[in-house]
Structures are given as C-alpha cells and as structure tokens.
N, C-alpha and C positions, 0 to 999 in steps of 0.2 A: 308813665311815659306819654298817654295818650293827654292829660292835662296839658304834660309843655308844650306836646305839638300845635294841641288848639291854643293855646298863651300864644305862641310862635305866630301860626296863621291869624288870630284875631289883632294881634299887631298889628303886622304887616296890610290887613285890610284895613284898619284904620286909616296908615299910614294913604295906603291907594284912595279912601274916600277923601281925606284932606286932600290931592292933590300932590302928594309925596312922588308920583312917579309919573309927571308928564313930560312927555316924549316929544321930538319934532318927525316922527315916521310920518309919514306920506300915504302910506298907504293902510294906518288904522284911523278911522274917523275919531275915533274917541279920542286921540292926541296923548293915549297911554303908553307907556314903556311897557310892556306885559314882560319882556324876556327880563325885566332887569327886576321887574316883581315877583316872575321865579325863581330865580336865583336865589332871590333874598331868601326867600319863602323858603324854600328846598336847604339852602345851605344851612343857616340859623334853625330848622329843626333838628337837623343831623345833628347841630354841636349840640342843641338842648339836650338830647337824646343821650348825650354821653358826656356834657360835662355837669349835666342834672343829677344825678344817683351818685356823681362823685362828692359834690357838693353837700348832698344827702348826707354821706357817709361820714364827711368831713364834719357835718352838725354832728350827729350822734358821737363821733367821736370826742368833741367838743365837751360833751358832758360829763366827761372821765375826770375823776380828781388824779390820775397820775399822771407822768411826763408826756404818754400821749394825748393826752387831754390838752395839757397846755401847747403842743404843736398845732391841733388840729387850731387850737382857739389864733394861733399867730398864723395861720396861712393865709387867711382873706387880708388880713391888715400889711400882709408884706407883701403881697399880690397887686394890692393896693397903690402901697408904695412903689412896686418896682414901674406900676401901668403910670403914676405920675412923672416920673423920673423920664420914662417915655416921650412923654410929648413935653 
C-alpha cells in the first residue's frame, strides 16, 4: 500500500512541478493552487488504497483456468468499455 501511495504523491508532484496547479490566489506568492493539490493528493491515495489490492486480486484471479478465471480476465476490458461508452 505504501508503493501506491508514493506512485500517487510522486504523480501529483510531477504534475505540481510542470505547472499542473497554478492558481490566481492573491495572497500565495508562488501562484500555486496548494488546496486543489491536496485534494488530489489526499483523494487518489485513498482510492489507490482500495481499489489497488482489488485489482490485485482480480490479476491473481485471472490466472485460474476455470469460470472464475475467465471473469476475472473480462472485468478490466468491460470496465473499459462501460468508461468509453461514458464519455
């Protein structure tokens, strides 16, 4: 868990070094959005946190030659699907 979290935060400082989160506040010199930096940050570990070991589960499952094997292997490509169908 501690992996996705630093995956998580090393993103997101990326994303702050490129210039991902400038701000027109007034009263930070640096022209940074910091609250909308935490969020990110704070939120997207949380889901890491727990939709990471589902995922997990969902691979190992994956390597089953029976009918759950073959579910686990359709849930990212229907997941997929439904996220295109989305937008």
């Amino acid at each position: 868990m501690t992996a996705l979290v630093l995956a998580t935060c090393g993103y997101y400082v990326a994303d702050l070094l490129r210039g991902g989160y400038r701000g027109i506040a007034q009263s930070d010199p640096t022209g940074t959005d910091w609250g909308a930096f935490v969020n990110n940050v704070l939120f997207w570990s949380i889901v890491s946190c727990i939709v990471g070991p589902l995922l997990g589960l969902i691979g190992a499952g994956s390597r089953r030659g029976d009918a759950c094997g073959l579910a686990c292997k359709l849930v990212l490509p229907a997941v997929a699907a439904v996220r295109r169908q989305s937008f």
